[in-house]
C-alpha positions as CSV (number, residue, x, y, z in Angstrom):
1,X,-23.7,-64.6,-57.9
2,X,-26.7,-62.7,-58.2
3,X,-29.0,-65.4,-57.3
4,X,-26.7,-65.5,-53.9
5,X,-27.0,-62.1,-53.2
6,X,-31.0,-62.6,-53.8
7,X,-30.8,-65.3,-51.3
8,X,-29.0,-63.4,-48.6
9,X,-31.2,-60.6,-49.0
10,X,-34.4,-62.6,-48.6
11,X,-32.5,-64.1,-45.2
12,X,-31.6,-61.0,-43.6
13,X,-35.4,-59.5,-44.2
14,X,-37.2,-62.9,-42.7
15,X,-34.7,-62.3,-39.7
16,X,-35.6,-58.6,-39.3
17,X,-39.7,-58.6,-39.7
18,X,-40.5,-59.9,-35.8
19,X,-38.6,-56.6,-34.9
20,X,-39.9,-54.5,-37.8
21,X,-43.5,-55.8,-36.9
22,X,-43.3,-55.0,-33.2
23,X,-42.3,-51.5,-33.6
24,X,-44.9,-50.4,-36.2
25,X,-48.0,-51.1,-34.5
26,X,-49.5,-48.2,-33.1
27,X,-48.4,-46.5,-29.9
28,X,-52.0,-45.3,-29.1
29,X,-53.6,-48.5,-28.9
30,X,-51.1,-51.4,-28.7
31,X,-50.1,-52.8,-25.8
32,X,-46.7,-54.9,-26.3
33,X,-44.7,-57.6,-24.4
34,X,-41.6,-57.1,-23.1
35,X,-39.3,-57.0,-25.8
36,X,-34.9,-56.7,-25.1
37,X,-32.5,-56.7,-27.7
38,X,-29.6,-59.3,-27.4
39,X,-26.3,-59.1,-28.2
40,X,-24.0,-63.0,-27.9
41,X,-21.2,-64.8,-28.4
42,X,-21.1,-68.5,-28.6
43,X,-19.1,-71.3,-29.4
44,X,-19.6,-75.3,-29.3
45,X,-17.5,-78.7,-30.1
46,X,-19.5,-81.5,-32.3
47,X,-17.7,-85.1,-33.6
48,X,-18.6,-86.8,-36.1
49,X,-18.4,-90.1,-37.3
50,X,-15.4,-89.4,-39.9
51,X,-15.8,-89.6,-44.0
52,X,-12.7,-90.5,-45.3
53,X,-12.1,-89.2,-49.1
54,X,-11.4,-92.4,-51.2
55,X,-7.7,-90.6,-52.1
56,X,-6.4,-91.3,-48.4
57,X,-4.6,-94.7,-47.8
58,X,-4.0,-95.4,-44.0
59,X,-2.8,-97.8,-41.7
60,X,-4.5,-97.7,-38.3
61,X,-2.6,-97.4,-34.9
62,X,-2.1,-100.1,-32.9
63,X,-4.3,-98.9,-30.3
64,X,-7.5,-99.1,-32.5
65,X,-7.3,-102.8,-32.7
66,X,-6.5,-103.1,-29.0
67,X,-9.0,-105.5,-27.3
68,X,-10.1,-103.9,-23.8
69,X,-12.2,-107.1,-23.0
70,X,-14.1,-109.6,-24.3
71,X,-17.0,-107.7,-24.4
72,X,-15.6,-105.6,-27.4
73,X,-14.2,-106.6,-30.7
74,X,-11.6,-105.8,-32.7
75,X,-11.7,-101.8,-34.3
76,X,-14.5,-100.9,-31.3
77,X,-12.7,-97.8,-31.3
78,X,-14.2,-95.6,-34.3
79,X,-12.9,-92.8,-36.1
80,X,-14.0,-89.5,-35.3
81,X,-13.8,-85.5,-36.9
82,X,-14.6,-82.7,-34.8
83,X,-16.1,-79.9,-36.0
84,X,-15.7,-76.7,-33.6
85,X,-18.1,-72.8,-34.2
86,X,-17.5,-69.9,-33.2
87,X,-20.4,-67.1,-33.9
88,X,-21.5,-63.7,-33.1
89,X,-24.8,-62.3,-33.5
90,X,-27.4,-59.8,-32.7
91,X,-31.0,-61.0,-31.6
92,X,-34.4,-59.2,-30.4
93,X,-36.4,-61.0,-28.1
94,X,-40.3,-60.9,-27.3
95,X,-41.4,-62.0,-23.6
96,X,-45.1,-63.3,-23.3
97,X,-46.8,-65.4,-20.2
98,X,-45.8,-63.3,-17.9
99,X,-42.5,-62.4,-19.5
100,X,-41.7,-66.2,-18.4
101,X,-41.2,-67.2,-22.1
102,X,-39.3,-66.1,-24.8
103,X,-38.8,-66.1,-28.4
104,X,-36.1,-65.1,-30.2
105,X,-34.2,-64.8,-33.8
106,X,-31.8,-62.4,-35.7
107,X,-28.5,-63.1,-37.2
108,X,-25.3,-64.2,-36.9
109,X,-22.0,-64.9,-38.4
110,X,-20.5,-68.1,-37.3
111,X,-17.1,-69.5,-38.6
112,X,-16.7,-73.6,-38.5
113,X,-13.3,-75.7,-38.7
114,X,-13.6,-79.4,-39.1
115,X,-10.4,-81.1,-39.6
116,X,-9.5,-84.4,-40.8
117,X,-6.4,-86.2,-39.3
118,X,-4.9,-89.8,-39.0
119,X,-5.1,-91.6,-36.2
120,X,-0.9,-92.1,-36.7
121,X,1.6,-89.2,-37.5
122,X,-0.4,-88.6,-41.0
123,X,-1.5,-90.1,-44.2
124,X,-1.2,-90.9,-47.4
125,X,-3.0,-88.9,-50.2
126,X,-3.1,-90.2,-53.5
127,X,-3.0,-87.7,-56.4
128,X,-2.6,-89.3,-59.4
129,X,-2.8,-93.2,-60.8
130,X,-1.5,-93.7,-64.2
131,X,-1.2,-97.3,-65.6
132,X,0.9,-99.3,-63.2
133,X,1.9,-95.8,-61.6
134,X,0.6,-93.9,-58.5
135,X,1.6,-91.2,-57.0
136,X,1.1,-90.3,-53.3
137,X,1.7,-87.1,-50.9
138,X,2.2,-87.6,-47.5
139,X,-0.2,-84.6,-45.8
140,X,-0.1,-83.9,-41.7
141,X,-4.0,-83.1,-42.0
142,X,-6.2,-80.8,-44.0
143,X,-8.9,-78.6,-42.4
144,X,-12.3,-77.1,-43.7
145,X,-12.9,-73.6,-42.6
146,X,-16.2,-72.0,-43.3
147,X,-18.2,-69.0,-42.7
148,X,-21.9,-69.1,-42.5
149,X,-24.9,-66.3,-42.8
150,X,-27.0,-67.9,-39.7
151,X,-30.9,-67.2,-38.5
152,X,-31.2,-68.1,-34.7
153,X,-34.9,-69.2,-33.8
154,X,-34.8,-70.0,-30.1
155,X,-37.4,-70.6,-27.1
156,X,-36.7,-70.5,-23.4
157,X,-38.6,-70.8,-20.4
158,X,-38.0,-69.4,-16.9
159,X,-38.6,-71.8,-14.0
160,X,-39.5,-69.2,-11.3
161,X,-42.7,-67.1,-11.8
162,X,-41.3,-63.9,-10.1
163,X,-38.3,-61.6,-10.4
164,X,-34.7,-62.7,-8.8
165,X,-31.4,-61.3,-9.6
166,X,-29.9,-64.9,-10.7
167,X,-32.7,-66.9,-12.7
168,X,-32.9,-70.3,-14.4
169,X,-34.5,-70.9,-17.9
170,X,-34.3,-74.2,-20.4
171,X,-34.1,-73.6,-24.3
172,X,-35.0,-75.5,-27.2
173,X,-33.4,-74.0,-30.6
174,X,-32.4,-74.5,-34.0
175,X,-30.0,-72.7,-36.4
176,X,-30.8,-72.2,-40.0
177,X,-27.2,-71.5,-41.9
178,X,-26.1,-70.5,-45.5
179,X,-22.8,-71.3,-46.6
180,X,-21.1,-67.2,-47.7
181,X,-17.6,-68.4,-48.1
182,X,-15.2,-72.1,-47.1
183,X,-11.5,-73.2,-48.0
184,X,-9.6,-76.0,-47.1
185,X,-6.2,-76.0,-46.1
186,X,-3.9,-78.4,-46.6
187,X,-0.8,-79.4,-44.2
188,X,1.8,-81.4,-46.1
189,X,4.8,-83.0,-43.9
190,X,7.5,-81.7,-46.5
191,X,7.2,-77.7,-48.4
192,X,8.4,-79.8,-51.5
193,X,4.6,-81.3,-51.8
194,X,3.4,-77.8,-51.4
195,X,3.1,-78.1,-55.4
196,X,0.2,-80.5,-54.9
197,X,-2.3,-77.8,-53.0
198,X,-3.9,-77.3,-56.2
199,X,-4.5,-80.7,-57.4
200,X,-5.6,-81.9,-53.9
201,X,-8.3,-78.9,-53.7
202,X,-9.9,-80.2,-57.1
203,X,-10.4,-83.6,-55.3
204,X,-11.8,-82.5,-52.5
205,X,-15.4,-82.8,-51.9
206,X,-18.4,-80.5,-52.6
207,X,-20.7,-79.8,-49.8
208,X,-24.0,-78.1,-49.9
209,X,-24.8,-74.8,-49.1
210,X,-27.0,-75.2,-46.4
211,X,-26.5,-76.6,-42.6
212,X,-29.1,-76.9,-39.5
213,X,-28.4,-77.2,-36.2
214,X,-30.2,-78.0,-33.1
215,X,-29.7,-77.9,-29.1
216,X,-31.0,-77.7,-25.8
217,X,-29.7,-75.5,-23.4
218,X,-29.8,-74.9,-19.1
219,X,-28.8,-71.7,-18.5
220,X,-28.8,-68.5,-16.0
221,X,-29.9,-64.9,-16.7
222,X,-28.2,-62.2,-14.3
223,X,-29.8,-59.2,-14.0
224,X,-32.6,-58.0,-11.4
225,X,-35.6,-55.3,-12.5
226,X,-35.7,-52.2,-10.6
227,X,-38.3,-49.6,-11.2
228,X,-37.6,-47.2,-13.4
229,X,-34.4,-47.9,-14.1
230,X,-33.1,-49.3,-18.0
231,X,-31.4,-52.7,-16.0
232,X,-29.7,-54.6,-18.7
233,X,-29.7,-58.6,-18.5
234,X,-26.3,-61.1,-18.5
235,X,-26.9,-65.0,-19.8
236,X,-24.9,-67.4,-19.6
237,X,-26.0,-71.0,-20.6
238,X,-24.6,-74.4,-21.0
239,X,-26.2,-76.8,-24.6
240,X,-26.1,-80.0,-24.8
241,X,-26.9,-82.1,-27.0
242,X,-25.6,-79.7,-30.2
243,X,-26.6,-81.8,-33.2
244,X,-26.0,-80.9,-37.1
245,X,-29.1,-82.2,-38.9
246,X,-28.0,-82.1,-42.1
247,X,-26.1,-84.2,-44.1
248,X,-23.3,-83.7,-46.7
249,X,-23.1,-80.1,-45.2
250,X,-19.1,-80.1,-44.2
251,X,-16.5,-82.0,-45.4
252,X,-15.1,-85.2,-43.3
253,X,-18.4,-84.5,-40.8
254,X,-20.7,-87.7,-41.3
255,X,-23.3,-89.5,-39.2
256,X,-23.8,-87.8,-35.6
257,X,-25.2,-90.0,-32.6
258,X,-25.4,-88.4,-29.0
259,X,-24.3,-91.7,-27.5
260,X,-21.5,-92.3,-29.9
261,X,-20.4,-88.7,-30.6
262,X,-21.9,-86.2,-27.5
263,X,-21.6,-82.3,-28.8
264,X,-21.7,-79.4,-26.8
265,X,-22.0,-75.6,-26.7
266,X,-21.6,-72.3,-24.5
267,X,-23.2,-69.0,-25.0
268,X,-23.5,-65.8,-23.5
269,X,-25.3,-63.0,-24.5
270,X,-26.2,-58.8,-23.0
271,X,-29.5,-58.0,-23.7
272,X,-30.5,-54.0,-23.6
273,X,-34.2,-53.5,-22.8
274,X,-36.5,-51.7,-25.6
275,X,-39.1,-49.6,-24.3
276,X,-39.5,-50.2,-20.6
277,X,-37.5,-52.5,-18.1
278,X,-40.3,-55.4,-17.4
279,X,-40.0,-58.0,-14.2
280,X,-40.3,-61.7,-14.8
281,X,-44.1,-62.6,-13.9
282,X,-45.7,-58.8,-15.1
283,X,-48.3,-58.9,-17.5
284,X,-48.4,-56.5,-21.0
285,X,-47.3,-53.3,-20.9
286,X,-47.3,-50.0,-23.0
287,X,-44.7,-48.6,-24.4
């Protein structure tokens, strides 16, 4: 326990030194970018390849051996999980070439669900196997929740070298998580197998503690600068692909291919200028 609490204290200071940084240089002689202060929501939808615990037995639908033409075989149809996030977060941002780029990071929360389900009705779960005996529960699905202590580090790019009111930008980023808390829940089709939760939590898997993710994003900022006046920025952007990285890091969520399983995302953020309210294309400025 302590060792976590060690961790998440050494997270939250890496996350909080570009701002701390920034603001201690001195007044009299620095001259600073553009700096703005973001406030977002996002959310996205990833799939999966599906890992199946060795406890399920299962019968696929007809459907998955349907032959569309002869260019497929039998079982082309694969088994997927899909893994959806939700976040909120608070991020500074630092303009420089112009105030055409930007780099960002902070912190967020951000809650995952991946569920795993049958292709039919539901499944088969087997809890116990004793001699010539087994025992099975018949479960509707069971889903992972988990909530994550996440450090944004993200890059955009604004295509027009000169201030408009609605302005396009590309973004690369990547998002560094740590695993604070996860359940599962378990969905039986009968309340009379709800005496199996307990056995059926010992079986289920152990993931690790930390997840990456990665995207690219198009997006739009709203917001036009007017002299001296604190004008506050809207963004809105579309990301695609959304890729997890790692491996092993949620339960039923195995290999990811954009062709085979394409992810996507949507965020939106306000962003409060700190300091002075700086126009796309200007060069440094003082605070």
């Amino acid at each position: 326990m302590k060792r976590s609490l060690s961790f998440l204290a050494i997270v939250c200071l890496l996350a909080l030194l570009p701002v701390s940084s920034l603001l201690a240089q001195d007044g009299q002689t620095s001259n600073h970018h553009n700096l703005k202060l973001a406030f977002e929501f996002g959310t996205s939808m990833m799939s999966n390849e599906l890992v199946k615990p060795e406890q399920i037995r299962e019968n696929h639908s007809s459907y998955y051996y349907y032959r569309g033409d002869y260019n497929y075989d039998y079982g082309f149809i694969k088994d997927y999980s899909s893994m959806s996030t939700i976040y909120l977060g608070v991020k500074p941002e630092i303009f420089i070439y112009k105030n055409r780029i930007g780099i960002a990071s902070g912190l967020r929360y951000t809650m995952t669900s991946v569920k795993l389900v049958s292709d039919r009705d539901n499944f088969l779960w087997k809890v116990k196997e004793d001699g010539l005996n087994t025992g099975y529960v018949r479960i509707d699905d069971i889903r992972e929740k988990t909530g994550l202590l996440s450090i944004p580090v993200e890059v955009r790019y604004f295509m027009n070298g000169r201030e408009m009111p609605f302005q396009t930008y590309f973004k690369i980023g990547v998002s560094l998580n740590y695993r604070i808390h996860s359940e599962y829940q378990v969905n039986f089709t009968s309340k009379a197998m709800k005496k199996y939760d307990d056995l059926i939590q010992k079986q289920l898997p152990e993931n690790s503690v930390f997840s990456v993710f990665c995207f690219g994003a198009v997006g739009f900022k709203i917001g036009k600068f007017k002299e001296g006046r604190m004008i506050p920025w809207g963004n809105v952007e579309f990301q695609f692909p959304y890729v997890v990285l790692t491996k092993k890091s949620f339960a039923f969520a195995g290999k990811q291919t954009i062709v085979d399983f394409p992810s996507v995302g949507f965020q939106c953020s306000f962003q409060i200028p700190i300091g002075k309210n700086v126009p796309i294309g200007s060069k440094l400025i003082n605070f």
